[in-house]
N, C-alpha and C positions, 0 to 999 in steps of 0.2 A: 552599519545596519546589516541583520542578516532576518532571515524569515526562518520564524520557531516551528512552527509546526501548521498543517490544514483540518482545521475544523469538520468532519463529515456528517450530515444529519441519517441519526439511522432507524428502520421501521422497529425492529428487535433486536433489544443489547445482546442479549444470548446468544441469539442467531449470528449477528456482525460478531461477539469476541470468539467464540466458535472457528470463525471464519477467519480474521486475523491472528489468534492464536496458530491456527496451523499455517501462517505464514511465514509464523517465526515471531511477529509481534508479543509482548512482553506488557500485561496490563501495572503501572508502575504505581497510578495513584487515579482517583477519584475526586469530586468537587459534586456534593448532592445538590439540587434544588437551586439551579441559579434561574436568571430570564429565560435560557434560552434551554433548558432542560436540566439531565446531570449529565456529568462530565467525564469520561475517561479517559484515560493520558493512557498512551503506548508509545513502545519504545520497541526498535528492532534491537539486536545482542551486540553487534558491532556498534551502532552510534550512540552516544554520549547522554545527546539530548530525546526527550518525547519528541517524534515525527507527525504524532495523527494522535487527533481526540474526538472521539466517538461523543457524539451529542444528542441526547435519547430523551425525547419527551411521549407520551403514549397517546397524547393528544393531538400528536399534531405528526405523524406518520412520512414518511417518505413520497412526495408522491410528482416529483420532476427531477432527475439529475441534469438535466442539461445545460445547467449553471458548471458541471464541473465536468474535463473531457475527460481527462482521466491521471492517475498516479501514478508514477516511476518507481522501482523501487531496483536498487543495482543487487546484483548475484554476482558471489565468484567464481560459482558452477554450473550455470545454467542447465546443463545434462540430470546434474543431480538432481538439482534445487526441483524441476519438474520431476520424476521419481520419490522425491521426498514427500513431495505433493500428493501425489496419486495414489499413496499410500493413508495419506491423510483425507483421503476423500474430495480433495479437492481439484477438478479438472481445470486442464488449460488446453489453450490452444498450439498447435503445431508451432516448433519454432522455426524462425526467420530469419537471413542476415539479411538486415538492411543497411550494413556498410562493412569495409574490409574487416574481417577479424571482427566483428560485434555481432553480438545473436540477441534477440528478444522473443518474449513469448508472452501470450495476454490472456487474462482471469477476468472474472467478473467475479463482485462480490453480492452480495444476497439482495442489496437494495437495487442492485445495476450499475454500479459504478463498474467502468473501467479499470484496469491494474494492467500497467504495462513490467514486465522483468525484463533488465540489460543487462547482458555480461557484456563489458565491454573488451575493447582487445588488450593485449598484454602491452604493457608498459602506459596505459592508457591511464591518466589523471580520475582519480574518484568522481567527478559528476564534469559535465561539462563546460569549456572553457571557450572563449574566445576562437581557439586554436580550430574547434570543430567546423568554424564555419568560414575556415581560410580560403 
């Protein structure tokens, strides 16, 4: 088993692809008119599969995140990757190492979710392992 992607409910599709566009996110495909709204599938450049699908009904608006704390997303430049941003209109917060050699830095997206970026340290395994919490 592996876990495909997170479902996000959002208040404006335009607004949220807007917003993950300049993240880097990549809108791959769409699903109009289901239960639960329509549908959009994003995909960052380096991973394979959709990460995040945007789920947009107009009726029924954003109006609690606190179901979700927040989203990960790993950087190989963290220096940049915030510069890339700022140019794109998009603010973050001051970065931090909260462990040897790893730096993150955190966004908020338009409905209020959280977004954490990790650059992790060098030689460090693509997301987390066992190994972190020796």
């Amino acid at each position: 088993m592996r876990m495909l992607h997170l479902g996000l409910r959002v208040t404006s599709l335009e607004r949220s692809l807007a917003f993950y566009s300049a993240l880097g996110y990549a809108r791959i495909g769409n699903v109009p008119e289901t239960g639960f709204g329509s549908l959009t599938m994003l995909q960052l450049p380096d991973d394979p599969f959709v990460s995040l699908e945007l789920v947009h009904d107009p009726a029924r608006p954003v109006n609690d995140i606190g179901a979700v704390n927040h989203l990960v997303i790993q950087v190989d430049d963290l220096t940049a990757t915030l510069a890339d941003l700022a140019t794109r209109g998009v603010a973050a917060e001051p970065p931090t190492e909260p462990g040897p050699g790893m730096r993150t830095s955190w966004l908020t997206d338009p409905d209020g979710y959280r977004i954490e970026l990790v650059q992790w340290p060098p030689d460090h395994p693509a997301g987390m392992t066992a190994a972190d919490f020796a």
